[in-house]
C-alpha positions in Angstrom: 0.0 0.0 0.0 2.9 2.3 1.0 4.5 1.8 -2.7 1.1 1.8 -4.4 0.8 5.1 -2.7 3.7 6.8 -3.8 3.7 5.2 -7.0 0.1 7.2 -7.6 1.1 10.4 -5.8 2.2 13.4 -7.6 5.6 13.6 -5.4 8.7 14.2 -7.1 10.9 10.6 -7.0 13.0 12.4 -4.4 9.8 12.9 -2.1 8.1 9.7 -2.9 11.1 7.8 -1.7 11.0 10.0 1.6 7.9 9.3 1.9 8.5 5.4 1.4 11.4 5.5 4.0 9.8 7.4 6.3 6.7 5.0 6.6 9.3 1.7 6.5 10.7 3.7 9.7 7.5 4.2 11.7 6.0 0.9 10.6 9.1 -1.6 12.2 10.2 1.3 15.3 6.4 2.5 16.3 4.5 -0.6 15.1 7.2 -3.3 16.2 10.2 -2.3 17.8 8.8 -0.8 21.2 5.6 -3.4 21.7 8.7 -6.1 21.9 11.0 -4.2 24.1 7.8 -3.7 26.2 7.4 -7.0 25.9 10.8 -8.1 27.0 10.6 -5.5 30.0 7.2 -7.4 31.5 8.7 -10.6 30.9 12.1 -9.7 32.7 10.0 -8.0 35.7 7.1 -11.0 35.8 10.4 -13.3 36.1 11.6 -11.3 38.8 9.3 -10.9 40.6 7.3 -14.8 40.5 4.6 -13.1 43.2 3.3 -11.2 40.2 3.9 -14.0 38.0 1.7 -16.2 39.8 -1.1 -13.6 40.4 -1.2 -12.9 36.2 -1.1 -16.8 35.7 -4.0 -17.5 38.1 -5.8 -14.6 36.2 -5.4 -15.6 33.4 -6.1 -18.9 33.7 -9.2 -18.8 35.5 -10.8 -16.6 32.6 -9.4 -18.0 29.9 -8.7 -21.6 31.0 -7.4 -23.2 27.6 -8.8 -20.6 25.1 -7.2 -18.1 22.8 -8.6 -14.7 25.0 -11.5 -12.6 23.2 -11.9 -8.9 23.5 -14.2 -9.4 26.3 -11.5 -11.9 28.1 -8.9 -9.1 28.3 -11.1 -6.8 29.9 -11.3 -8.9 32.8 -7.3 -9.3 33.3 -6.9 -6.2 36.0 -3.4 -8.0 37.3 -2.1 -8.1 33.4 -3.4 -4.7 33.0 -1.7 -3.4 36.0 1.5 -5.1 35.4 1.6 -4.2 31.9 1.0 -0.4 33.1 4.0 -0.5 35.9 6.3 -2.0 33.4 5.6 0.9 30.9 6.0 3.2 33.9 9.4 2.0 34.8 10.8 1.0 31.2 8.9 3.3 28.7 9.7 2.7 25.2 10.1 5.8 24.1 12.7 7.9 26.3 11.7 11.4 25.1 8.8 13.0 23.9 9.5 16.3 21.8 7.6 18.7 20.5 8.6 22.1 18.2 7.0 25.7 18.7 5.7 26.6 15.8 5.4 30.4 17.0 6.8 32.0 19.8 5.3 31.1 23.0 5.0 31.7 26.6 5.0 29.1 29.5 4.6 31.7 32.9 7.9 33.4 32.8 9.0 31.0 30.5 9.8 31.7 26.6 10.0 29.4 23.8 11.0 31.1 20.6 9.4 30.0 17.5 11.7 26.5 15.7 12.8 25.7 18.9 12.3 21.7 20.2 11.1 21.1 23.5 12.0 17.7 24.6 10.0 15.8 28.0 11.9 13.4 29.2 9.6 10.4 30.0 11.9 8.4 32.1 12.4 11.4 35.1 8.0 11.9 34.7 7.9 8.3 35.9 10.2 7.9 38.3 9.8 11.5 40.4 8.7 10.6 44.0 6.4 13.9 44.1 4.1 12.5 41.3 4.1 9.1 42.7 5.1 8.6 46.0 8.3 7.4 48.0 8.3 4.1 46.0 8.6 5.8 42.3 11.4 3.9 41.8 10.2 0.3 42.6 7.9 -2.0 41.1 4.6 -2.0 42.3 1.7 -2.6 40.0 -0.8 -2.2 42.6 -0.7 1.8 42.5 -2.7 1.1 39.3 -5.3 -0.9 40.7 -7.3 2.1 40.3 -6.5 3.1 37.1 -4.1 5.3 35.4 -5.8 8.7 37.5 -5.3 6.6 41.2 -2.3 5.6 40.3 -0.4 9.3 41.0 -0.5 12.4 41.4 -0.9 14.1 37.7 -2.0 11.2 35.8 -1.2 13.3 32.5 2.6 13.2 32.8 2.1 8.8 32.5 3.1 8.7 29.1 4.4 5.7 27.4 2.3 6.6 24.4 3.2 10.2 24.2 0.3 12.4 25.4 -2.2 15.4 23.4 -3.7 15.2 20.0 -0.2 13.6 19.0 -0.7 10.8 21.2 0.4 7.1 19.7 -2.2 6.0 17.7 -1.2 2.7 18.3 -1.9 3.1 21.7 -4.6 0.2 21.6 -3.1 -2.2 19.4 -0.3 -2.1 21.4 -1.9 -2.9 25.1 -3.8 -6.1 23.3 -0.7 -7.5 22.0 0.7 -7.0 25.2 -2.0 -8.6 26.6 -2.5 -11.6 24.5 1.6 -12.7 24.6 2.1 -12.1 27.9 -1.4 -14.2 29.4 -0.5 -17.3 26.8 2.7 -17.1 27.9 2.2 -17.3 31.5 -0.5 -19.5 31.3 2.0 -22.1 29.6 5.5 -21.3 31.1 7.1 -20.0 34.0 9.9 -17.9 34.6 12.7 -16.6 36.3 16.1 -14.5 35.8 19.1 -16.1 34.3 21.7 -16.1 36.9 23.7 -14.8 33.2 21.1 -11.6 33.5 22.9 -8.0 33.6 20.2 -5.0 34.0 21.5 -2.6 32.2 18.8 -0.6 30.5 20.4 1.6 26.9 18.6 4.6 26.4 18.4 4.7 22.4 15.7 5.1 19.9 14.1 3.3 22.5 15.0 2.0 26.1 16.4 -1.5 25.9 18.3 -3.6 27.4 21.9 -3.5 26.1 22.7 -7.2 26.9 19.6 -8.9 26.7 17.4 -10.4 29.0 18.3 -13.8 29.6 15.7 -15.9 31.3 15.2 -19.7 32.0 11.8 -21.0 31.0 10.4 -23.8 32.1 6.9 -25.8 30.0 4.0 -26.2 33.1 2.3 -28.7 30.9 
């Protein structure tokens, strides 16, 4: 669809090539790239914390027993949901969220000239103890047993999918992948942390683990 729409477009070849690249980008690093390194995140803290584990697996379990989960199935999985939510908290995908003014603006006594980018760093949102308490830097999935607004403070600076009108459309897609992987997963094997495992989160393009996340796996049945 991407080449059929270029190939139709009135772009000059230098634009319609752009415009192929660009989409390549935001299709494998926003469509792929940060739903598995979330993925790898909840896996490493589920293993490392087998309380949590063992919560999700009865969970899931008990409303799914041996089925593939429907819409109405995931719903149901508060644990998942939480845990899902506390892992984005504590390893967001996306490290930075910028923005440029378009004009100049003001901010209080604050001025941004117009061109200038205006970067939010993600990781220091989550993590500051005056939006969410003493333990900001631990992981504790039960601050979101009451949602995203319970969970702290100012519930608008929790943004692992950006936040405004620019938010990640993907948004959705992304929390029902989570959801699907991590409950069959669980609800099959358990885990826990390689005694090989380094933590050493790389903040890149996204934040990811530099060395991996090694963890042994053993079939329940």
């Amino acid at each position: 669809m991407v080449l059929e729409g270029a190939k139709n477009s009135d772009l000059s070849q230098e634009a319609a090539n752009r415009f192929i690249v660009d989409n390549c980008k935001n299709i494998y690093l926003a469509g792929f790239e940060t739903t598995a390194v979330s993925a790898t995140w909840s896996l490493m803290l589920l293993a490392a914390y087998p309380e949590w584990q063992d919560r999700v697996r009865s969970e899931a379990l008990e409303i799914c027993g041996s089925h593939l989960p429907d819409s109405d199935m995931l719903r149901k999985m508060k644990q998942l949901n939480m845990v899902i939510h506390e892992s984005l908290r504590l390893y967001s995908p996306v490290p930075v969220v910028s923005r440029e003014a378009l004009k100049d603006m003001k901010f209080g006594d604050l001025k941004v000239p117009e061109g200038v980018n205006v970067w939010s760093l993600v990781l220091n949102l989550h993590t500051d103890p005056e939006i969410w308490g003493p333990d900001a830097f631990e992981f504790n999935p039960e601050r979101f047993a009451n949602g995203i607004t319970g969970a702290c403070k100012l519930p608008h600076l929790y943004m692992p999918f950006g936040v405004g009108p620019r938010v990640c459309l993907g948004q959705n897609l992304a929390m029902v992948e989570l959801k699907i992987l991590l409950s069959q997963l669980v609800c099959n094997f358990s885990f826990t942390l390689s005694p090989k495992y380094v933590h050493s989160p790389a903040i890149r393009l996204v934040i990811e683990p530099e060395f991996g996340v090694n963890i042994l796996v053993k079939k329940l049945r």
